[in-house]
C-alpha positions, 0 to 999 in steps of 0.5 A: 500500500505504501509503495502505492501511495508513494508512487501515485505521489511521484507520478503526480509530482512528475507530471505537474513538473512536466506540464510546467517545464515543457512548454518552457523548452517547447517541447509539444504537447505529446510530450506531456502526454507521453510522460503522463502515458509512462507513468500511467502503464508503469504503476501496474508494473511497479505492483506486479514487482512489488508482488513479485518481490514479497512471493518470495521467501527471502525477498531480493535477500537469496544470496546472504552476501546480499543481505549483508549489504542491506544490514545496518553497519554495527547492529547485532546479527543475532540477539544477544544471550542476556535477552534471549534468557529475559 
């Protein structure tokens, strides 16, 4: 749903900016709709991937040298014994 919401918002801002700039440059006006057209085929891309990408077990983590890549520098691998015993 997030990533939803994200791009709905990308998309508009993208498209406010093209309505605004193009014609600046003029550039056409199927320009302005090619934009609005990309992004209009490119959402239900975006969810099919996200869809994709949380079908899988590990999500895009298959490999763990890739998944060491996203850990955050200095945090604990594994919980520490002290709070595994509380």
């Amino acid at each position: 749903m997030r990533v939803a919401i994200a791009y709905g918002v990308t998309a508009w801002l993208l498209a406010q900016i093209a309505t605004q700039i193009f014609p600046f440059f003029e550039i056409p006006n199927w320009g302005v709709r090619l934009v609005i057209l990309a992004l209009l085929i490119g959402f239900p891309i975006v969810l099919r991937w996200l869809g994709l990408l949380r079908s899988l077990p590990k999500g895009l983590c298959g490999r763990k040298r890739a998944c060491l890549a996203t850990q955050v520098v200095g945090a604990p691998t594994t919980p520490s014994p002290s709070v595994l015993s509380s």
